[in-house]
BABA-13388 format. One record per residue: residue number from 1; x, y, z of N, C-alpha, C in turn. Coordinates in Angstrom, 1 decimal, decimal comma. Layout:
! BABA-13388
num:n_east:n_north:n_up:ca_east:ca_north:ca_up:c_east:c_north:c_up
NUM:X:Y:Z:X:Y:Z:X:Y:Z;
...
END
This chain:
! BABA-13388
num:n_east:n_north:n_up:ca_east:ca_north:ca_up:c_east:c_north:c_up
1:73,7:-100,8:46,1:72,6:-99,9:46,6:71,3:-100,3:46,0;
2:70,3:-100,4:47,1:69,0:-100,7:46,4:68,0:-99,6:45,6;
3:67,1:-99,8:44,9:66,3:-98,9:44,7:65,8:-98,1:45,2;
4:65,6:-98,6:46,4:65,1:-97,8:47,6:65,6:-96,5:48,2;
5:66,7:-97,2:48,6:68,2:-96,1:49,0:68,1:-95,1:47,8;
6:68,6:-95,5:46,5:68,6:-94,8:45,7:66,9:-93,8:45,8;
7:65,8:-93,8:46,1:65,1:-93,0:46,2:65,2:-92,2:47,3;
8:65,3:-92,9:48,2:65,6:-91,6:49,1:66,9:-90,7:49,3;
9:67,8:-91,3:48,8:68,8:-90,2:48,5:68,2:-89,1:47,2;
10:67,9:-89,4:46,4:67,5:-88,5:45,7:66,2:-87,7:46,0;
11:65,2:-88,1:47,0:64,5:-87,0:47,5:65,3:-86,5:48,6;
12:66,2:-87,2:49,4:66,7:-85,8:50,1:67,0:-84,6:49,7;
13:68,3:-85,1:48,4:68,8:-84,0:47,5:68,0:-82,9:46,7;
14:66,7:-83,6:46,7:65,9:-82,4:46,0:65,0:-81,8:47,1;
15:64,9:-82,2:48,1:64,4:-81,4:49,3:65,4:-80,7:49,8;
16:66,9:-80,6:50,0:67,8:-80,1:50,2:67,4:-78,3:48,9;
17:67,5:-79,2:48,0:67,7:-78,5:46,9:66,6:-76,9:46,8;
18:65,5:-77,4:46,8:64,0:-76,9:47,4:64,3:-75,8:48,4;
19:65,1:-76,4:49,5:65,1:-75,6:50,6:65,9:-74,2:50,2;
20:67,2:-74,3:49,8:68,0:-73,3:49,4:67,5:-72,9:48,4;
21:66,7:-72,8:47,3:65,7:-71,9:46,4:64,7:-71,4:46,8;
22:63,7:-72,1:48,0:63,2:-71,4:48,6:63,6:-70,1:49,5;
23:64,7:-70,3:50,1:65,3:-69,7:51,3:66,0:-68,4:49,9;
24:66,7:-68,3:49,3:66,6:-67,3:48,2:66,1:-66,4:48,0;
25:64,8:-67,2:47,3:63,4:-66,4:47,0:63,0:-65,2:48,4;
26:63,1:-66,1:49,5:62,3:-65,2:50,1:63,1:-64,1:51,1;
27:64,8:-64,4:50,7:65,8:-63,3:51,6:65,6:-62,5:50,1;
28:65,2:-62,7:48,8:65,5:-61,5:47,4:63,6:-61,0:48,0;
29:62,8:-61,4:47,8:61,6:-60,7:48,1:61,9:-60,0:49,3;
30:62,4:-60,2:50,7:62,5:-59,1:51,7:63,1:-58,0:51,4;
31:64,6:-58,1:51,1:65,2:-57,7:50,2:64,5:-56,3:49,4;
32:64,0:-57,0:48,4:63,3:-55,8:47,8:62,4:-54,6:48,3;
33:61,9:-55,6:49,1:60,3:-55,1:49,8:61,1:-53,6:50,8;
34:62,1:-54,2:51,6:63,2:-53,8:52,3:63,7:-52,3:51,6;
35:64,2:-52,5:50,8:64,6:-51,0:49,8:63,5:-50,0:49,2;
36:62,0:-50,7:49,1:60,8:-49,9:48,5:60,4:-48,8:49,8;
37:60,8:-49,4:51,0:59,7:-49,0:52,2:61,4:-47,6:52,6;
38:61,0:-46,3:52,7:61,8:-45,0:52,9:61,5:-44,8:54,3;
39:60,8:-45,0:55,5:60,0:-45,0:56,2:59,0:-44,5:56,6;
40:58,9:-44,3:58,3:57,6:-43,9:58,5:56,9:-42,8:58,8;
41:56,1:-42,1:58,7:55,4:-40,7:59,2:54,6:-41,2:60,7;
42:54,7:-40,5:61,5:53,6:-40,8:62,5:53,0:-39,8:63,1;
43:51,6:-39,8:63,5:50,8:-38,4:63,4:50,1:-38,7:64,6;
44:50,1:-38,2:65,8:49,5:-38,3:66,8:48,5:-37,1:67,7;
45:47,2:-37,1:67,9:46,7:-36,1:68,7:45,5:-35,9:69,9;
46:45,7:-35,4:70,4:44,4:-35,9:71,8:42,9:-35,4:71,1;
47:42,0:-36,4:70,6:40,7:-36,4:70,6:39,8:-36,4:72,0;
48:38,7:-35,7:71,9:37,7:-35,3:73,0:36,6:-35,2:72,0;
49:36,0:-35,8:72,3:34,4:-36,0:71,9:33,9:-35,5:72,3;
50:32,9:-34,2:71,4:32,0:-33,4:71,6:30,6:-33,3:72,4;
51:29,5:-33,2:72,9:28,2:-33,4:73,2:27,4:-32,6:72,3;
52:28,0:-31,4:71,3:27,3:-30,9:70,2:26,6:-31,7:69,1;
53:25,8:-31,3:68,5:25,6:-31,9:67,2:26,7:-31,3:66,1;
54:26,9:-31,6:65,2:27,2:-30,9:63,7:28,8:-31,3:64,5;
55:29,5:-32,1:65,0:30,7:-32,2:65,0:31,6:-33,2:65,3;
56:32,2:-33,5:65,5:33,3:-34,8:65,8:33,5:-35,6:64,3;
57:33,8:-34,9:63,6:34,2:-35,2:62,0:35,3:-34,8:62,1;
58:36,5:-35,9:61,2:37,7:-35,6:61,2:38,8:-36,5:60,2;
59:39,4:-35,6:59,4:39,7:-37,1:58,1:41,7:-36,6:58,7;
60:42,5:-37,1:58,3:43,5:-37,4:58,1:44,2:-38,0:56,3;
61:45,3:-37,2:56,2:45,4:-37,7:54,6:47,3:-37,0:54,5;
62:47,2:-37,3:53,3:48,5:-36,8:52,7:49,0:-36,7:51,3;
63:48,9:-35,8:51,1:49,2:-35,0:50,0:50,8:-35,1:49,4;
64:51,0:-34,8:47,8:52,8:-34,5:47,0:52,7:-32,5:47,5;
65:53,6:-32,6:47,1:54,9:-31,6:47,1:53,5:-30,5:46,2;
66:52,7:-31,0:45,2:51,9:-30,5:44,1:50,8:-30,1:44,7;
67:50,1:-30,7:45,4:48,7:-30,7:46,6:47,9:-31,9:46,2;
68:48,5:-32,5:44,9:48,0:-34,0:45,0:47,4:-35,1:46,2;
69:46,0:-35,2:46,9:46,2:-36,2:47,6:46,6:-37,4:47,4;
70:47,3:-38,0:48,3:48,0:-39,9:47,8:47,1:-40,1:48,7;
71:47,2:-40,5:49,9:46,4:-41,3:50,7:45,5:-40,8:51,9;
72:44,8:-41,3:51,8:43,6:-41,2:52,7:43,8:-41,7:54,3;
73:44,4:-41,6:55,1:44,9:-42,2:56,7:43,8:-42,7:57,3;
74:42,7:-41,7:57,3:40,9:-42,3:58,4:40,9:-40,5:58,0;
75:38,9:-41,1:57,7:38,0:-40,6:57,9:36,7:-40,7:58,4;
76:36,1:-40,0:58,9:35,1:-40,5:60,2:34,1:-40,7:59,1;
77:33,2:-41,7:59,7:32,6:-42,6:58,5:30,8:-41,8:58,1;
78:30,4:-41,3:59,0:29,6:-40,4:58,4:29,9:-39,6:57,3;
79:30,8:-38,9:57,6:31,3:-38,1:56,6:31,3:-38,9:55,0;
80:32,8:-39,5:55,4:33,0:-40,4:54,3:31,6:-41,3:53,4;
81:30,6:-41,5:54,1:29,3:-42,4:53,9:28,5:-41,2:53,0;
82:28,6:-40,0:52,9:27,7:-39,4:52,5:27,4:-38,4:53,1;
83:27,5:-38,4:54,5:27,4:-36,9:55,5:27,7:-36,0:54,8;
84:28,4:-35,7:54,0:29,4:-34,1:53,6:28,0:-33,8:52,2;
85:27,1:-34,5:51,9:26,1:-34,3:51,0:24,9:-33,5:51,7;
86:24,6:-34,1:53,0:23,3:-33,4:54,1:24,2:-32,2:54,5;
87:25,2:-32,0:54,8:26,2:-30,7:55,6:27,2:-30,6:55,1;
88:27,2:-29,5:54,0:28,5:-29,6:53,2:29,2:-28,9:54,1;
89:29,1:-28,4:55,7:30,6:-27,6:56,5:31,4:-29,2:56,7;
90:30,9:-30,5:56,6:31,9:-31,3:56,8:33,4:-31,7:56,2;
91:33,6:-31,2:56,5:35,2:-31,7:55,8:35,7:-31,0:54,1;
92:34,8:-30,0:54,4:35,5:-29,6:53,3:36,2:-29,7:52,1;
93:37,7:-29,6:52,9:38,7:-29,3:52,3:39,2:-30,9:51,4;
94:38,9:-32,0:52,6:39,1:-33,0:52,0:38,0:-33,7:51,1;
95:37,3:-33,2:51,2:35,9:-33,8:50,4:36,4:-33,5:48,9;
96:36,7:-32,3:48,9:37,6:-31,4:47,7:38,3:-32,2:47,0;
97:39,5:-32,5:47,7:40,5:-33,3:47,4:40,4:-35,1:46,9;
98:39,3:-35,7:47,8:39,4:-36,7:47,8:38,3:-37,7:46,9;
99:37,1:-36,9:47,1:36,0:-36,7:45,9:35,5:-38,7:46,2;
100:35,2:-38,0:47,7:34,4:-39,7:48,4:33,4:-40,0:47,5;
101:32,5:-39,3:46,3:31,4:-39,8:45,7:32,0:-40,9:44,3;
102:33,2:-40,4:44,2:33,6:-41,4:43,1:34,2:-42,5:43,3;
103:34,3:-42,8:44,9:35,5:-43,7:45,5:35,1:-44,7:45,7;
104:35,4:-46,0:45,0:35,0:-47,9:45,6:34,6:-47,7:47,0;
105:33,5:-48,3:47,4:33,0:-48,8:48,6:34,2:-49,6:49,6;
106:35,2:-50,5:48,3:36,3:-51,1:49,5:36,9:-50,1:50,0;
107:37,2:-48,6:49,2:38,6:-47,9:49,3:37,9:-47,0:50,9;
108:36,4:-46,7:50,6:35,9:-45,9:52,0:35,6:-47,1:53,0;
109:35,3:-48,2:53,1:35,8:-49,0:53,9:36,9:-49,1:54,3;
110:37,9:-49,3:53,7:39,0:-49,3:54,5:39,7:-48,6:55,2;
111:39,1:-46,5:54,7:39,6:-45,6:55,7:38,7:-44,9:56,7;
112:37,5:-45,5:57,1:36,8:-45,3:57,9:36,7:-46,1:58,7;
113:36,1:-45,7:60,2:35,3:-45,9:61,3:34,5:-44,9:62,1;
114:33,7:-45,6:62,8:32,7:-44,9:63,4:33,5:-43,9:64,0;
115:33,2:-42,5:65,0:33,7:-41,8:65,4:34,2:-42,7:66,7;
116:36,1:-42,3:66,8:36,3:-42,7:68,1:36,0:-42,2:69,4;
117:36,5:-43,2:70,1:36,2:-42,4:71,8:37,2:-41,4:72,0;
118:37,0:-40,3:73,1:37,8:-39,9:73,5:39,7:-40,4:73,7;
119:40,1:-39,9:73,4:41,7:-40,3:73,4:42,6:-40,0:72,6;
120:43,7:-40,9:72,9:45,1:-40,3:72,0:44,8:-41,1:71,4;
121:44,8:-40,3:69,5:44,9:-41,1:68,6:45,9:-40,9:67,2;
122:46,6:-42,2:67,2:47,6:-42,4:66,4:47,5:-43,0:64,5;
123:48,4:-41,8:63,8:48,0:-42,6:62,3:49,0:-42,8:61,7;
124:50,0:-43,8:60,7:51,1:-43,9:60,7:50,8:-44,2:59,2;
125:51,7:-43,5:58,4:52,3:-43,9:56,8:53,2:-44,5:56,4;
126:53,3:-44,7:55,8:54,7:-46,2:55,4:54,6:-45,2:53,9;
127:54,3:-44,4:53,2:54,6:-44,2:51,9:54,3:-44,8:50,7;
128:52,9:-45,2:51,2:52,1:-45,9:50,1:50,9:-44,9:49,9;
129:50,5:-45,1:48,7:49,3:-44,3:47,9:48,0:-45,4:48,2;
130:47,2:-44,8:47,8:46,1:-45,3:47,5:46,2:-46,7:46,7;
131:46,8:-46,8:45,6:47,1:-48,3:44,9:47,8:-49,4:45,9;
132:48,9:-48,7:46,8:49,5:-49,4:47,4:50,7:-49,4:46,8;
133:51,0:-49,1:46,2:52,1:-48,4:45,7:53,1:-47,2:46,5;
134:54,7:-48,0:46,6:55,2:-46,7:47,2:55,6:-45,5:46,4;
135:55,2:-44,6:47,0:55,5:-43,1:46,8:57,2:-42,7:46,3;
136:57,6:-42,0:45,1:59,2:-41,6:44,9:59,4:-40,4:46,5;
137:61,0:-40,9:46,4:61,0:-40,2:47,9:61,0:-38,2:47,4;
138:60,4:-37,7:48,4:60,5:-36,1:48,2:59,3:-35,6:48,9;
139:59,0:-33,8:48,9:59,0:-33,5:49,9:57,3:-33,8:49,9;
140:56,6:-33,9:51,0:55,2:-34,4:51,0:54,4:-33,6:52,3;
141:53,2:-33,3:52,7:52,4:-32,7:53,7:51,5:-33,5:54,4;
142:51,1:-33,3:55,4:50,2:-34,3:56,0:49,2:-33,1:56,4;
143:47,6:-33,7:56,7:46,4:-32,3:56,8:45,6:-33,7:58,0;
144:45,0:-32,5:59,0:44,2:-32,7:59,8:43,3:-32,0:59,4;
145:42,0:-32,2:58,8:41,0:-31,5:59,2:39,5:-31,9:60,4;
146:39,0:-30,9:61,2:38,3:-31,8:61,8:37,0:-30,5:62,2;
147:35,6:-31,0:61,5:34,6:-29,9:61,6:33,9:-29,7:63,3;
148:34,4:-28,6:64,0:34,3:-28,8:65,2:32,8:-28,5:65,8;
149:32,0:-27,7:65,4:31,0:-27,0:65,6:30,4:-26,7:63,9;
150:29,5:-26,9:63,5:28,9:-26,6:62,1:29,6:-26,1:61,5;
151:29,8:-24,7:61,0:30,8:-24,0:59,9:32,6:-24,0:60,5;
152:32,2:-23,5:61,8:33,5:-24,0:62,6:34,4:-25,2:62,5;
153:35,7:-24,9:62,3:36,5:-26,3:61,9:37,9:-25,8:61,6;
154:38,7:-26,8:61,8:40,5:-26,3:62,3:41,4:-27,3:60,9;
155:42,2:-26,9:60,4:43,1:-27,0:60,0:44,4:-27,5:60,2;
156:45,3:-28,8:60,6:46,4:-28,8:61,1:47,6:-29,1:60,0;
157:48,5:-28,7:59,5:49,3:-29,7:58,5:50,6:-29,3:58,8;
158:51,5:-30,0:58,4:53,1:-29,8:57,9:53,8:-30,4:57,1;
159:55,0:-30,1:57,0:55,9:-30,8:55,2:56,8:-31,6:56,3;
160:57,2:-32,9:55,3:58,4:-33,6:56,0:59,0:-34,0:54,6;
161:60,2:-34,6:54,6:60,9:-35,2:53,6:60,7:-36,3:53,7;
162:60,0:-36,9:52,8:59,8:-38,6:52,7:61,5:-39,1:51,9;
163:61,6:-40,4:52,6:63,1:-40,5:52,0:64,4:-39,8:52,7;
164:63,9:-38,8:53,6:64,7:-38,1:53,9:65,7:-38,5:55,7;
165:66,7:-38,2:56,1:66,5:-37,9:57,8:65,7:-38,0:58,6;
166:66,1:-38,6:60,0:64,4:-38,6:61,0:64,1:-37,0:61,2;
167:62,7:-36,8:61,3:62,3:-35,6:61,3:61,9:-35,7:63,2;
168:62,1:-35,3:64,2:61,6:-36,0:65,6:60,7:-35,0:65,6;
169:60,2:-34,0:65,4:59,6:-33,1:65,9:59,2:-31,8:64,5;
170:58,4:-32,5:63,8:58,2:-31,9:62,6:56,7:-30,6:63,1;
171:57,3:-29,4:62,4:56,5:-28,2:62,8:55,2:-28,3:62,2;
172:54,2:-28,0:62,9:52,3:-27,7:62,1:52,0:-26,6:62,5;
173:51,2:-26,3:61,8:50,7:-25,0:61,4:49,0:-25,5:61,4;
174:48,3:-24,2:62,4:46,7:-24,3:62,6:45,9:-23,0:62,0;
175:44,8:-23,6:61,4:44,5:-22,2:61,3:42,6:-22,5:61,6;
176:42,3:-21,5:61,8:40,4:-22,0:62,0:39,5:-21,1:61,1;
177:38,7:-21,9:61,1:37,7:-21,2:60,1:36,5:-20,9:60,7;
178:36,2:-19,6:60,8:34,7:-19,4:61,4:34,6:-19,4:62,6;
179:35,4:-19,2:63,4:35,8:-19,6:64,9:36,2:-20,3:65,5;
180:36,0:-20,6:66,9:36,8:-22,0:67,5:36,1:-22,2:68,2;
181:34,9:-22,7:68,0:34,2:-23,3:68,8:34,3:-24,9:69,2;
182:34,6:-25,5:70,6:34,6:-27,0:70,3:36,5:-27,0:70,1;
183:37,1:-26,0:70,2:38,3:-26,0:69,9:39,2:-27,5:70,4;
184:39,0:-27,4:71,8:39,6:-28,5:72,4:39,2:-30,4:71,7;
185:38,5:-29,9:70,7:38,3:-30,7:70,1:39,3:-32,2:70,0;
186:40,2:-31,4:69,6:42,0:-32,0:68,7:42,7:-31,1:69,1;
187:43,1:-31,8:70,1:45,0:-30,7:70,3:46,0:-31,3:70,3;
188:47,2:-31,1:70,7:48,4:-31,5:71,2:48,9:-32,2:70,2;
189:48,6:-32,0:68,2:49,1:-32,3:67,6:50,8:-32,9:67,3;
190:50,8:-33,6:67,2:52,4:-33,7:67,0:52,8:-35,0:65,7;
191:53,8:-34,6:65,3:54,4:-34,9:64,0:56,0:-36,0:63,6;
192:56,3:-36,7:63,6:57,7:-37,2:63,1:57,7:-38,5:62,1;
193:58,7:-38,3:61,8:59,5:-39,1:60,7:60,3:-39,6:60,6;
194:60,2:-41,2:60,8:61,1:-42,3:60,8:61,7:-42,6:59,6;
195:63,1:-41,9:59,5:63,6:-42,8:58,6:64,1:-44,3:58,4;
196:63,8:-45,1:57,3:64,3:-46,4:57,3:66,3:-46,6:56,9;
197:66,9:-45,5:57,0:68,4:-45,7:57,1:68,7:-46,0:57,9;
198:69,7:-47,0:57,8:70,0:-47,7:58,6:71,5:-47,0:59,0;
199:71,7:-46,6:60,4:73,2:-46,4:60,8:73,9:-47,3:60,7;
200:75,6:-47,4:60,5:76,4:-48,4:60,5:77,1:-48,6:61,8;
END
């Protein structure tokens, strides 16, 4: 056998070799990634754009079992930019919670946009926090707030089991503050929960 031969058998062998440690590595990283993720929350509602001033603000978020916010889903970017300092009826509750004055420029970039257009709009959790880190499985809330008319502004939330059973049709609860003006704002809220168990 020449030298030759002899080299390319021995780089086959270690490109062989290569392949099945690669191929490993990345069935144990899915693998893991695979067991972190409990599934999904998905939050969907009919948006209508106002012709008022002082409205079409609206954050989405989710809260522990404690009232801890974890994550921030979208917030309309006025708001999140500073709006809630010129008009503090904006958003309130989450402004509260989420304390946009102390937050990285990347982290309010990344849960804002401009106000959407009219339509169905959809927001989905995977059970990650703010770090990107997933969440221990247990029970958790999700909050719609959205300032409809100046002081006026609606409240949507409900509890699901993260970790848990699919939830198809998880219950919310509304409440309004100061009236309902602009009501049709946000309706037809609806709620569920994709578990990642797998049936056999």
């Amino acid at each position: 056998m020449s030298i030759l031969e002899s080299l390319y058998k021995l780089c086959l062998v270690l490109f062989i070799i290569s392949l099945v440690l690669l191929g490993g590595e990345k069935y144990s990283f899915s693998k893991s990634t695979e067991d972190k993720s409990r599934g999904i929350l998905e939050i969907s509602f009919d948006f209508k754009r106002q012709g008022t001033i002082a409205s079409n603000q609206y954050a989405v978020w989710i809260e522990d079992d404690k009232g801890k916010l974890i994550k921030t889903l979208y917030v309309t970017r006025y708001t999140a930019k500073g709006g809630y300092l010129y008009r503090k009826e904006c958003l309130p509750t989450w402004v509260e919670k989420a304390k946009p004055s102390s937050l990285p420029s990347t982290v309010i970039d990344a849960i804002t946009s401009a106000t959407p257009s009219s339509g169905t709009q959809r927001y989905l959790w995977d059970g990650r926090d703010e770090g990107g880190n997933y969440v221990e499985p247990g029970r958790y809330r999700f909050y719609i707030e959205a300032t409809l008319y100046w002081t006026n502004r609606v409240l949507y939330s409900g509890a699901f089991l993260y970790g848990g059973e699919n939830q198809e049709n998880i219950p919310i609860t509304v409440k309004y503050f100061d009236g309902q003006s602009n009501k049709d704002m946000i309706q037809n809220v609806k709620a569920k929960y994709i578990s990642s168990k797998r049936r056999l």
